[in-house]
mmCIF entry with sequence, helices, sheets and N, C-alpha, C, O atoms, coordinates in Angstrom:
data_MODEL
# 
_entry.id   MODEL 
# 
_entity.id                         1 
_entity.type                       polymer 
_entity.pdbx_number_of_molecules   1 
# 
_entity_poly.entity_id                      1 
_entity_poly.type                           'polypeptide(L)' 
_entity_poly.nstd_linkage                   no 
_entity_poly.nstd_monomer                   no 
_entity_poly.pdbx_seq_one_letter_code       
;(UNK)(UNK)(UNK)(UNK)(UNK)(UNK)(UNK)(UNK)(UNK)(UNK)(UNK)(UNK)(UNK)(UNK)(UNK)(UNK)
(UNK)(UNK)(UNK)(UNK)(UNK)(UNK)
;
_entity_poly.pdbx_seq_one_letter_code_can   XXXXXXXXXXXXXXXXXXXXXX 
_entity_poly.pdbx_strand_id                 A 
# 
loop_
_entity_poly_seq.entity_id 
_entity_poly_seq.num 
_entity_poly_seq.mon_id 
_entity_poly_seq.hetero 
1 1  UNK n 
1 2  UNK n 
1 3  UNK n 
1 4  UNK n 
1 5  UNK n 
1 6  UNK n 
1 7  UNK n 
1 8  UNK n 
1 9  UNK n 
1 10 UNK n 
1 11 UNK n 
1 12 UNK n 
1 13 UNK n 
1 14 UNK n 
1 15 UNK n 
1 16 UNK n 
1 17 UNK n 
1 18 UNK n 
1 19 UNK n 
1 20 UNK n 
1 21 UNK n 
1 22 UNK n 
# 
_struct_asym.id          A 
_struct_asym.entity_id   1 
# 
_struct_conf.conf_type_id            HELX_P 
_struct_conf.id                      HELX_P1 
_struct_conf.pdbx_PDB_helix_id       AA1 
_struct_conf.beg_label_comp_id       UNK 
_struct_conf.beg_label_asym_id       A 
_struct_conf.beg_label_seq_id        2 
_struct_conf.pdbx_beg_PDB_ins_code   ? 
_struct_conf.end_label_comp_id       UNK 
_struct_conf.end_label_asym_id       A 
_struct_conf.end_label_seq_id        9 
_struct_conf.pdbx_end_PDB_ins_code   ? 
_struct_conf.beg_auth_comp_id        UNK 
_struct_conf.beg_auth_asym_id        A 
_struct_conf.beg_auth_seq_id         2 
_struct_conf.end_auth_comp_id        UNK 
_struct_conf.end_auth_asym_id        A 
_struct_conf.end_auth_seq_id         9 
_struct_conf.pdbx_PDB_helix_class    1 
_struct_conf.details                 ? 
_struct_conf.pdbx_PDB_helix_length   8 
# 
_struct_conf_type.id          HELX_P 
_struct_conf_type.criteria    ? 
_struct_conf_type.reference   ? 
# 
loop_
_atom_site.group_PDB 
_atom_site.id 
_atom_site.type_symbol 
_atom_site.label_atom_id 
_atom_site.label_alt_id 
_atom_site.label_comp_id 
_atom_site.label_asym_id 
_atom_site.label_entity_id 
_atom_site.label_seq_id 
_atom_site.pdbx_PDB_ins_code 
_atom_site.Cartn_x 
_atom_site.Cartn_y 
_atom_site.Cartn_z 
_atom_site.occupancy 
_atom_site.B_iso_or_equiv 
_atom_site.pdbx_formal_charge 
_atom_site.auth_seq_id 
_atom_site.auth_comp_id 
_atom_site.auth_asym_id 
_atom_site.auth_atom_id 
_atom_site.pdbx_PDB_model_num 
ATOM 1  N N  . UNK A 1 1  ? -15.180 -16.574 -38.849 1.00 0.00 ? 1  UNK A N  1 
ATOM 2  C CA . UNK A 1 1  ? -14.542 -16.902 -37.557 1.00 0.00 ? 1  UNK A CA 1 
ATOM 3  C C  . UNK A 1 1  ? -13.625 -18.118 -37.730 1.00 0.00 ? 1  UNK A C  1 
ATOM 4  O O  . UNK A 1 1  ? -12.414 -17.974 -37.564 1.00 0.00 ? 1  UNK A O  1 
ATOM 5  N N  . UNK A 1 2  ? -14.197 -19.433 -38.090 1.00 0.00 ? 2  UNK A N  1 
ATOM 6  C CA . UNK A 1 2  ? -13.230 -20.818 -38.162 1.00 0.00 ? 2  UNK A CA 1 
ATOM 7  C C  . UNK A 1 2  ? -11.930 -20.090 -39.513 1.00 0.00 ? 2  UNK A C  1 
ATOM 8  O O  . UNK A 1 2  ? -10.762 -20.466 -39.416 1.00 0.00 ? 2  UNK A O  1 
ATOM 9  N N  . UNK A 1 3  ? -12.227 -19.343 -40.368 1.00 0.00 ? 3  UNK A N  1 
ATOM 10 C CA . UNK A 1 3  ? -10.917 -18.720 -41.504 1.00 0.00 ? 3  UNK A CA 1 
ATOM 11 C C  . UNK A 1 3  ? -9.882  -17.787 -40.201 1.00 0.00 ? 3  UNK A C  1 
ATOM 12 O O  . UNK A 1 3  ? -8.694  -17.744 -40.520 1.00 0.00 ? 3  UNK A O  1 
ATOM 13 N N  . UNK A 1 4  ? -10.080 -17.379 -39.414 1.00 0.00 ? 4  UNK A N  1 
ATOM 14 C CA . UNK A 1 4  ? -9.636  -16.672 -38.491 1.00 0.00 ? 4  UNK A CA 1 
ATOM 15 C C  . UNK A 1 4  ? -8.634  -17.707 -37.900 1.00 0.00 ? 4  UNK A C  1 
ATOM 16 O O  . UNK A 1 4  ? -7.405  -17.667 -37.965 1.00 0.00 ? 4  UNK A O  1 
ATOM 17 N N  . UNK A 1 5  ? -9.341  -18.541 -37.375 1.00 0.00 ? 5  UNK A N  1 
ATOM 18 C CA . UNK A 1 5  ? -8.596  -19.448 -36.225 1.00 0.00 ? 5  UNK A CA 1 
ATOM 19 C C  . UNK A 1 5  ? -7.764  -20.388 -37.394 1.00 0.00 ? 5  UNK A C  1 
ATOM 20 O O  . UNK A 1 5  ? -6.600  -20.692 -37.131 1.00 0.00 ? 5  UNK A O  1 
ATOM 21 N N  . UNK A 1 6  ? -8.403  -20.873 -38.763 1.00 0.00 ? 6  UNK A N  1 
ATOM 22 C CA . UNK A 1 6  ? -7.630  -21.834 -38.966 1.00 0.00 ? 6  UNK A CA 1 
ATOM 23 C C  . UNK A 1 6  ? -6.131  -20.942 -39.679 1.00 0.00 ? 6  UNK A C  1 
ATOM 24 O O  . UNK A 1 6  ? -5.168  -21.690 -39.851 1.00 0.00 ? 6  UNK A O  1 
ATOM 25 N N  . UNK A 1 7  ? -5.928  -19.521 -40.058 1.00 0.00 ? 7  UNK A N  1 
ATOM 26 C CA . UNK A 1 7  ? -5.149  -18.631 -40.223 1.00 0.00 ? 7  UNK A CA 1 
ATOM 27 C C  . UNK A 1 7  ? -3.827  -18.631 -39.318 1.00 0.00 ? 7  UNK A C  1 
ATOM 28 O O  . UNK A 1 7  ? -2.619  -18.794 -39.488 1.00 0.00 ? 7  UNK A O  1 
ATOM 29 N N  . UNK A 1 8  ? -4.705  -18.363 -38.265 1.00 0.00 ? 8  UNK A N  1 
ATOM 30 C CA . UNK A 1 8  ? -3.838  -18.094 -36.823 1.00 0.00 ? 8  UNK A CA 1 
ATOM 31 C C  . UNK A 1 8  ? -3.231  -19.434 -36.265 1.00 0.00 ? 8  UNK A C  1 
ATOM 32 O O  . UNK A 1 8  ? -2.435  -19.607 -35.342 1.00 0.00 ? 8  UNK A O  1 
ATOM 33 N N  . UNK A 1 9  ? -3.949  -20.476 -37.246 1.00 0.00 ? 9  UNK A N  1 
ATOM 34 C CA . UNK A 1 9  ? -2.954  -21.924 -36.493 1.00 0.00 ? 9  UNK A CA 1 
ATOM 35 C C  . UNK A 1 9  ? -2.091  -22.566 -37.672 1.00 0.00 ? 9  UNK A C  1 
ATOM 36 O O  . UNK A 1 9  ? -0.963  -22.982 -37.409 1.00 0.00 ? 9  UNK A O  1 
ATOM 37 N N  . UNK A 1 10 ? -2.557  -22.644 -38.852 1.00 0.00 ? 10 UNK A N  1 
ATOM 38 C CA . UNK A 1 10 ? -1.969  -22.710 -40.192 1.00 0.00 ? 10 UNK A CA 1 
ATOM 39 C C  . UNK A 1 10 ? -1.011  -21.539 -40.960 1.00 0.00 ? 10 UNK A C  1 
ATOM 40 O O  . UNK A 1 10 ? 0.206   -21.457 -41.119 1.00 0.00 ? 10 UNK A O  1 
ATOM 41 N N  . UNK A 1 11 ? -1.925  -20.841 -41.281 1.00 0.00 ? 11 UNK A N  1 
ATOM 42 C CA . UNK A 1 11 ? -0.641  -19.508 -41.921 1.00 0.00 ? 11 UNK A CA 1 
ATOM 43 C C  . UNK A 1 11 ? -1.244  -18.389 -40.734 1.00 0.00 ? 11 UNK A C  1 
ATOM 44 O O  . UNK A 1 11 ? -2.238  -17.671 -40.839 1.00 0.00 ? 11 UNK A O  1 
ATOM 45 N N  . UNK A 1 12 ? -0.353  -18.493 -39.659 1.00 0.00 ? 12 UNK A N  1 
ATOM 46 C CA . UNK A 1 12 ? 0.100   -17.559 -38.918 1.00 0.00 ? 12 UNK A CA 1 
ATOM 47 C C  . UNK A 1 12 ? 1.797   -16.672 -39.069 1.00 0.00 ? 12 UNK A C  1 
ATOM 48 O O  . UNK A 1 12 ? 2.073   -15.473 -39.030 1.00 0.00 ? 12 UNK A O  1 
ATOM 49 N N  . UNK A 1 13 ? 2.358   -17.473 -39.184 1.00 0.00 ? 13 UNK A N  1 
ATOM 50 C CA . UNK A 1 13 ? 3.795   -16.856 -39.521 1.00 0.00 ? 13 UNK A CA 1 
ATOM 51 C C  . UNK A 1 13 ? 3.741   -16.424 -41.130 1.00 0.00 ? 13 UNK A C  1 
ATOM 52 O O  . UNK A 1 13 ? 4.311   -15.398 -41.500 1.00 0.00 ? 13 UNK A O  1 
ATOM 53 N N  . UNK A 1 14 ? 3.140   -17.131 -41.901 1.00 0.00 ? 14 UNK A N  1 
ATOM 54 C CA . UNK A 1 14 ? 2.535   -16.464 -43.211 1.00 0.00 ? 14 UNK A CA 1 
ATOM 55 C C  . UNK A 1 14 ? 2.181   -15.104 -43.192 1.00 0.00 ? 14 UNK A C  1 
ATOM 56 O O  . UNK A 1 14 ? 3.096   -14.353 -43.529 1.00 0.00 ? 14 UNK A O  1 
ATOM 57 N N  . UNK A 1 15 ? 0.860   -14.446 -42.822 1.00 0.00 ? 15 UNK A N  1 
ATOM 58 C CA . UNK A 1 15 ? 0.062   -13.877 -42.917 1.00 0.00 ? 15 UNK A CA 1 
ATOM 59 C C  . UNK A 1 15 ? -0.744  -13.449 -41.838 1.00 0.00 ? 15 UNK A C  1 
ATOM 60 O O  . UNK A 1 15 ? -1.036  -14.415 -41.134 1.00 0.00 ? 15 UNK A O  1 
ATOM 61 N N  . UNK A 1 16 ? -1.275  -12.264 -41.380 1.00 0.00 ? 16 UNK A N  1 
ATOM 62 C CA . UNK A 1 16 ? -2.060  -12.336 -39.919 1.00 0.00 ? 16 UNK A CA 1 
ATOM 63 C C  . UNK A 1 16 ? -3.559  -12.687 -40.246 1.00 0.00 ? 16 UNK A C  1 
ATOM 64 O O  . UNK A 1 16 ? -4.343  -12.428 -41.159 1.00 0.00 ? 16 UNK A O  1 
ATOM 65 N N  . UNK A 1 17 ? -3.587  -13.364 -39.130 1.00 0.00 ? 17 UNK A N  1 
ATOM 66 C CA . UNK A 1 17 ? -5.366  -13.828 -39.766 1.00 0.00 ? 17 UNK A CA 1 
ATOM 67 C C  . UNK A 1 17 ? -6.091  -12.460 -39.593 1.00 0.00 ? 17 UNK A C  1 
ATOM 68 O O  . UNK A 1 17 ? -6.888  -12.967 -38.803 1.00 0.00 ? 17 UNK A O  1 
ATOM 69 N N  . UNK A 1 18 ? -6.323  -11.733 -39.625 1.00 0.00 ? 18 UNK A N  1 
ATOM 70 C CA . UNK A 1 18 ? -7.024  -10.656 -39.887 1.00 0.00 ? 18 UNK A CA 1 
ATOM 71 C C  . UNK A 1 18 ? -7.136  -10.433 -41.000 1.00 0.00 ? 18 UNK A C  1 
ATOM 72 O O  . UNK A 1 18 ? -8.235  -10.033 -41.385 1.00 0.00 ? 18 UNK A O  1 
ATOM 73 N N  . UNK A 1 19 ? -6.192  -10.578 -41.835 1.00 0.00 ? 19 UNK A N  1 
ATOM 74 C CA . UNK A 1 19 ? -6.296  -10.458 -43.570 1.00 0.00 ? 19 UNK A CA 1 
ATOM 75 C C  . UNK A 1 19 ? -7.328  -11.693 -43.912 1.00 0.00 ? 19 UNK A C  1 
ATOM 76 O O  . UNK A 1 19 ? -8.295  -11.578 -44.665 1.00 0.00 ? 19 UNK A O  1 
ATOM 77 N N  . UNK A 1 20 ? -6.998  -12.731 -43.316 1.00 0.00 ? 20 UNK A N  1 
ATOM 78 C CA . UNK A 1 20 ? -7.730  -13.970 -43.553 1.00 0.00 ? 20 UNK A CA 1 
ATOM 79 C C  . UNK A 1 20 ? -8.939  -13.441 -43.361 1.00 0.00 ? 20 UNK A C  1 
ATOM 80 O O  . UNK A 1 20 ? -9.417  -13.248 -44.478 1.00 0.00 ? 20 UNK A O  1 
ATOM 81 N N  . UNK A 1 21 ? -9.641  -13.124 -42.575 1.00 0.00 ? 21 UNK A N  1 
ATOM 82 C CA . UNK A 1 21 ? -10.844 -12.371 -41.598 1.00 0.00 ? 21 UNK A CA 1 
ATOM 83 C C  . UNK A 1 21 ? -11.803 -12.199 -42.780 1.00 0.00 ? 21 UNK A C  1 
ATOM 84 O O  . UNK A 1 21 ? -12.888 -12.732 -43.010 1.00 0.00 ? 21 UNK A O  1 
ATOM 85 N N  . UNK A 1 22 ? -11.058 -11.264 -43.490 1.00 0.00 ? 22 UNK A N  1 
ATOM 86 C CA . UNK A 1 22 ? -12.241 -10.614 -44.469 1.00 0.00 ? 22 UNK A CA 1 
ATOM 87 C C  . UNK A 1 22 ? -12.056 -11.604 -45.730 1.00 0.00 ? 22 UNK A C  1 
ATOM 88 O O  . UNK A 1 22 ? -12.766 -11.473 -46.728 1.00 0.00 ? 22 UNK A O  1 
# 
């Protein structure tokens, strides 16, 4: 969950945190 959010606030335009997710 916190790899999710810190995805979606850090590498969001990167990458979708869903990849992060798993």
């Amino acid at each position: 969950r916190l790899a999710l959010v810190f995805s979606h606030t850090s590498k969001y335009p990167d990458e979708p945190p869903l990849l992060k997710v798993k």
